[in-house]
N, C-alpha and C positions, 0 to 999 in steps of 0.2 A: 889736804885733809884739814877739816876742822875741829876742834875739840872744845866744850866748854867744861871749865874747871868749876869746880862748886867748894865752898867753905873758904873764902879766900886766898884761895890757891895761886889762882891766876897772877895774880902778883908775885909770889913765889916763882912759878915757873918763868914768868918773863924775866928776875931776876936771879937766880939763881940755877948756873949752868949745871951741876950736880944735881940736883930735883927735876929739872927738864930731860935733861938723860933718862933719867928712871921712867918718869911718864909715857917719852917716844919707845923705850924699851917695849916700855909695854904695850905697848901700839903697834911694835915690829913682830907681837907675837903672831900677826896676822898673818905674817910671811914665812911661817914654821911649820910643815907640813901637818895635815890634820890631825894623823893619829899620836903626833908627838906632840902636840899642844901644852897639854897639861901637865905631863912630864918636865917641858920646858919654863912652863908657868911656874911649879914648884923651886925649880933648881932657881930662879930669878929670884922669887918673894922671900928666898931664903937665905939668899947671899949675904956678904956682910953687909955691903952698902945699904941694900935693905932694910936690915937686923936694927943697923945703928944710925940710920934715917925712920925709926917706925913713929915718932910724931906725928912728921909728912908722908908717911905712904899708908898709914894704916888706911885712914878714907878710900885714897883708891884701889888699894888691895880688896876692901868692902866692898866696893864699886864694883871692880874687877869681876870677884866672886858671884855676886848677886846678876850681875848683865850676861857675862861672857863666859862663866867656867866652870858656875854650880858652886854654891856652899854647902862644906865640905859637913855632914851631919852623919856621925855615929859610922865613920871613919870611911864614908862615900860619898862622892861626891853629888848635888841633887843635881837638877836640870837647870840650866841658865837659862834667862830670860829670851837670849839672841843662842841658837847652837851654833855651835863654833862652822858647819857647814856653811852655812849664811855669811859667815863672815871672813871666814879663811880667803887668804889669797894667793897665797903658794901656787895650788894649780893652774889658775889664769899665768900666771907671770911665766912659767915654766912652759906652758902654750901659747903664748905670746895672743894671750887675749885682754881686752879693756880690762884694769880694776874699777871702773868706775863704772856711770849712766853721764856722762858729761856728755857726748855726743848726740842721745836721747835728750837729755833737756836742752839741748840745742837748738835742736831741731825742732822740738815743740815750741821753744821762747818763738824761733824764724815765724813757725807757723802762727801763733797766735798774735804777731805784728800785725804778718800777712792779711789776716783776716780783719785785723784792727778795732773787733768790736766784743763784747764779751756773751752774748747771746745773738749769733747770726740766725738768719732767719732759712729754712733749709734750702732754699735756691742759692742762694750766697755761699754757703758752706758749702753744697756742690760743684759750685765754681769753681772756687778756690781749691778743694782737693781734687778734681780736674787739675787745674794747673800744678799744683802739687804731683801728682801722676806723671803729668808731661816734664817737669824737671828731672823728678830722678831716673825716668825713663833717658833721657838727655846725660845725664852725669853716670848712667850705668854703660852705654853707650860710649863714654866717654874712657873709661876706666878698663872697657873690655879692647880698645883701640890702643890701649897702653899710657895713654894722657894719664902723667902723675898725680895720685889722691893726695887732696888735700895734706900739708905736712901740720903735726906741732908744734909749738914753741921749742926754740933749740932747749930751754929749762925743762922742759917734760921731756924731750928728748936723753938729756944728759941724767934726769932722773932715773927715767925707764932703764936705761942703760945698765946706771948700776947698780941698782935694785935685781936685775936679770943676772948680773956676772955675780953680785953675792947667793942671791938666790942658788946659783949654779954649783956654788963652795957647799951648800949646808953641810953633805955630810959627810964634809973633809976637814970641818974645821972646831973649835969648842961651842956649845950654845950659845952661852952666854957674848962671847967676843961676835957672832953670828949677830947676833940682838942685836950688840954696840953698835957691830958697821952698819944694820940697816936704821939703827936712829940717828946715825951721821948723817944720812943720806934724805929722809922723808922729812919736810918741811911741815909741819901742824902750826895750825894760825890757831889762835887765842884767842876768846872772849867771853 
């Protein structure tokens, strides 16, 4: 996951292991089933660590509000920018489906090698998605024979993993400790 920090944050977050917590917190609300979102939004933004960090988190709380939650006006919340449908991921992980597009732009980067030029000319293009055809016709083929798909890196592996087993806890355990372990666990790159 990437995330880019704004107001000089970034620097904060890469140092300061308290501040980064709070951020990935808020990042794991992704992994909190949809109709408890907000619920779980509040009880976080309101904690203490929060309260007596509001320097540093009022901007992303702003943030927050304004992209993902709805500012809260005349005691309702409005519409955010992204609805949390679009970005929840609870039910993918729970159905053992991709949280990403990483295997789509995979496959497009291969393809657009493949083809090697940026405007093909349409004989060319039909060639090529011809052979295109003939592979994955080949690797479906492959897969219905039992020949093993393609694996992960053992690190998405061992992420998925426990993203899945806490996933599995939600609601046997408190929210916010729920948050915690999955900001242990989700790795956000910085820039």
């Amino acid at each position: 996951m990437k995330l880019v920090l704004f107001e000089g944050k970034t620097v904060l977050y890469q140092t300061d292991e308290d501040y980064a917590m709070k951020v990935k917190q808020m990042m794991a609300l992704a992994f909190v089933p949809e109709a408890d979102v907000i619920e779980v939004y509040e009880k976080l933004t309101s904690s203490d660590p929060f309260i007596n960090d509001a320097a540093n988190v009022d901007v992303l709380i702003d943030y927050f509000d304004d992209n993902y939650m709805g500012r809260v006006r005349r005691g309702r919340r409005g519409q955010p920018r992204f609805p949390i449908r679009l970005w929840n991921q609870y039910e993918r992980v729970v159905n053992d489906l991709p949280r990403t597009n990483n295997a789509t732009e995979g496959w497009h980067n291969a393809f657009n090698s493949m083809v090697s030029v940026a405007h093909p000319t349409a004989g060319r293009l039909a060639r090529k998605l011809q052979q295109e055809q003939h592979s994955s016709a080949i690797k479906r083929n492959q897969l219905q024979t039992g020949q093993a798909h393609p694996k992960k890196s053992k690190t998405y592996q061992r992420v998925d993993a426990a993203i899945k087993t806490i996933v599995a806890q939600y609601s046997s355990e408190d929210q916010l400790t729920y948050l915690r372990n999955i900001a242990r666990v989700v790795n956000i790159n910085v820039t």
